[in-house]
C-alpha positions as CSV (number, residue, x, y, z in Angstrom):
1,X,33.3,-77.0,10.1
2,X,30.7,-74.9,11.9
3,X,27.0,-76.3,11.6
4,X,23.8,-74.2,12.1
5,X,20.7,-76.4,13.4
6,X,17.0,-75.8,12.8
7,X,14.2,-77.8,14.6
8,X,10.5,-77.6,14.2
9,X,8.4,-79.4,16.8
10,X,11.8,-80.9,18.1
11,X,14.0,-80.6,20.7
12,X,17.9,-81.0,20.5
13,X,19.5,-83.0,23.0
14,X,23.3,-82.0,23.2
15,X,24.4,-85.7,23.5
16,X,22.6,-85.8,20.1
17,X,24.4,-82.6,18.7
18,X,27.7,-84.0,19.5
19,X,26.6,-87.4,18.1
20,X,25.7,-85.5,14.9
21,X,28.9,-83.6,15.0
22,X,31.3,-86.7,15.6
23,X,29.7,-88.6,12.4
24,X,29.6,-85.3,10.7
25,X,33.5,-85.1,10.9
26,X,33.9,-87.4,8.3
27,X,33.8,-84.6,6.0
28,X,36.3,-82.8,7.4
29,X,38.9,-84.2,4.9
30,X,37.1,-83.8,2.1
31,X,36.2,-80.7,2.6
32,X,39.4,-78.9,4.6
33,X,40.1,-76.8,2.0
34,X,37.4,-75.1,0.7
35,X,35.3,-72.4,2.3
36,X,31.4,-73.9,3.4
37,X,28.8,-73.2,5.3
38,X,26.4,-76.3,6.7
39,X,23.1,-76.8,8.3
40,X,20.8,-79.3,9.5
41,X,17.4,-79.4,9.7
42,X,15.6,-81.9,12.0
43,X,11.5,-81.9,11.9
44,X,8.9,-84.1,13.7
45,X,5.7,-84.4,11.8
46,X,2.8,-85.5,13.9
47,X,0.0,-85.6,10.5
48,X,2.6,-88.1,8.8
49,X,2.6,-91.5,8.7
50,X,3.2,-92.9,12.0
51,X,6.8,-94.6,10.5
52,X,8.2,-91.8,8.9
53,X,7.5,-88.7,11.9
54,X,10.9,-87.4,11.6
55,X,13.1,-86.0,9.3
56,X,16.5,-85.1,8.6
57,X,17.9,-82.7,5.9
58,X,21.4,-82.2,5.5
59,X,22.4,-79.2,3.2
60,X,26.0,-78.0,2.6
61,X,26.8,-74.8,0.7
62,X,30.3,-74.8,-1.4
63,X,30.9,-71.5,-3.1
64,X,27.9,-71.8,-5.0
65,X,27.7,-75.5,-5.3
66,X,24.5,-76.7,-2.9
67,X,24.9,-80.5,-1.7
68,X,21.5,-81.5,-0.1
69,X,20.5,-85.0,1.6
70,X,17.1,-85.5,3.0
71,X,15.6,-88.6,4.6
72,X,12.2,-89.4,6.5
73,X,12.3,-92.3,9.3
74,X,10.4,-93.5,12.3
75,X,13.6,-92.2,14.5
76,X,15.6,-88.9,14.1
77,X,18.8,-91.0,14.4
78,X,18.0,-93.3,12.0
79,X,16.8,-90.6,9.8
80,X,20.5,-89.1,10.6
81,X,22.1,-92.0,9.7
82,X,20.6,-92.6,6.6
83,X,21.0,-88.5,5.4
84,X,24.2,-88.2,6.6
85,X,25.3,-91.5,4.3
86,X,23.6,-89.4,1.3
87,X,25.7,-86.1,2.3
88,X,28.7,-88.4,2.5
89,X,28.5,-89.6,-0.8
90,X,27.5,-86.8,-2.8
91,X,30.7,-84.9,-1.1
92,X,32.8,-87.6,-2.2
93,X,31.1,-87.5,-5.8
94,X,31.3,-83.7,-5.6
95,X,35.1,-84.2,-4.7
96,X,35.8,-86.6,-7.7
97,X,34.4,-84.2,-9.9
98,X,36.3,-81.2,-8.7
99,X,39.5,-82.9,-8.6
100,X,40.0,-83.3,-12.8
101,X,42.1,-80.9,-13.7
102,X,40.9,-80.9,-17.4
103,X,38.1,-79.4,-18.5
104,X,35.9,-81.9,-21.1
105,X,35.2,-80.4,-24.1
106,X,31.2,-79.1,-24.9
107,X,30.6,-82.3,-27.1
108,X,32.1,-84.5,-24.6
109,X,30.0,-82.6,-22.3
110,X,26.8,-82.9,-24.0
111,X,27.2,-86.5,-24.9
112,X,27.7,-87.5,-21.2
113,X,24.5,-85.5,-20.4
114,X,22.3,-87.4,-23.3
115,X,23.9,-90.9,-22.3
116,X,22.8,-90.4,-18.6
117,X,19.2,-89.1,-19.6
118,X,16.6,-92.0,-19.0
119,X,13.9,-90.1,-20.8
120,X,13.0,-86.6,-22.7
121,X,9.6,-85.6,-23.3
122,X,8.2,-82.6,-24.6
123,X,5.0,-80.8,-23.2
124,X,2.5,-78.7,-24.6
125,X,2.5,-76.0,-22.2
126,X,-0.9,-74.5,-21.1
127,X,-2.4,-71.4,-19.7
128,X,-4.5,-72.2,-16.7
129,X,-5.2,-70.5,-13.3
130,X,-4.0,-72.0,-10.5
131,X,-7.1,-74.2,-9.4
132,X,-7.2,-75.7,-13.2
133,X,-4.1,-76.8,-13.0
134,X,-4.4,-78.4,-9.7
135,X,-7.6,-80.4,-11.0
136,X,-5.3,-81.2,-14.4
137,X,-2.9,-82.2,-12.1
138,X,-5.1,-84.4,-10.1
139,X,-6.9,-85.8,-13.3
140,X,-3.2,-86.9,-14.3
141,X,-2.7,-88.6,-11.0
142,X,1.1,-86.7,-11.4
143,X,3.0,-85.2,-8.0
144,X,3.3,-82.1,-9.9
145,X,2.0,-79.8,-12.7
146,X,4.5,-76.9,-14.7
147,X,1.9,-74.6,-16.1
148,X,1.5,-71.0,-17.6
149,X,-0.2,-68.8,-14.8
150,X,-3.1,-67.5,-16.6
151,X,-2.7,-64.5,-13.2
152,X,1.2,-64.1,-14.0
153,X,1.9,-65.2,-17.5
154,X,5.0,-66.5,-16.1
155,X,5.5,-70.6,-15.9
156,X,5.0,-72.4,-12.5
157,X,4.8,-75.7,-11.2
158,X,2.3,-76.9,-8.6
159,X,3.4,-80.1,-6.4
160,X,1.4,-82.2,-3.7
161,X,3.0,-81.4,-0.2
162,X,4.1,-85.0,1.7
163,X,2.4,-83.7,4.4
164,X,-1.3,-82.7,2.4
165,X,-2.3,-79.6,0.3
166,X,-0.2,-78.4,-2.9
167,X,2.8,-76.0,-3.0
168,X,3.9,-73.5,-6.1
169,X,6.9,-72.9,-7.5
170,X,7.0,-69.0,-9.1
171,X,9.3,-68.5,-11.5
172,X,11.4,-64.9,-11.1
């Protein structure tokens, strides 16, 4: 399997790229058959806390199935080690999953998806500009906010960034 790598405010040793591609391998037989596409993403954040500066995401594309592993450490190695654990497991899961042949039917479906639900609540959605919600957000003391745009009329959700400020998700 063929791995793209992206850094930001990190340099790639190649003694590390063949140590990422060595533990990587262990995919390989899970994975053999099917067409995929895989790429890592190792950052250093200088404004983080001084434990957690790096961090590792793996993401692998099948078909149209998207496994993703992040992690956060005070080494990129041990951030590795710790993401590519992640990866490991949700390929096997993923695996386990695609290897029943029979197809549950939609009530079996549905009550598997209620059984593993912890918690539903509804909201009252609201119509605020973006600035509103961020200050209802904050009010809250919540990581994130789903919203009407007053702007957009369309529903987003506003987050707190790890690293400071706020992000948006736009709906299409």
């Amino acid at each position: 399997m063929q791995w793209s790598y992206q850094t930001k405010k990190y340099d790639l040793s190649e003694s590390f790229t063949e140590y990422i591609e060595s533990k990587l391998a262990k995919l390989d037989p899970f994975l053999a058959d099917k067409a995929i596409t895989g790429e890592i993403m190792l950052k250093r954040n200088e404004k983080a806390i001084k434990t957690k500066m790096n961090a590792c995401q793996i993401t692998i594309t099948v078909g149209d199935v998207f496994l993703r592993a992040e992690e956060k450490s005070a080494t990129m190695r041990a951030a590795f080690d710790i993401c590519q654990e992640k990866i490991i497991r949700q390929v096997k899961r993923f695996k386990d999953k695609k290897s029943i042949k029979q197809k549950p039917s939609i009530q079996e479906v549905l009550s598997a998806t209620q059984a593993e639900m912890e918690r539903t609540k509804k909201v009252k959605m609201q119509e605020l500009y973006l600035s509103e919600a961020i200050e209802q957000m904050e009010l809250l003391d919540h990581d994130f906010f789903m919203f009407i745009n007053k702007d957009t009329t369309k529903v987003n959700v506003v987050y707190k960034r790890d690293v400071g400020g706020y992000g948006l998700l736009d709906t299409e």
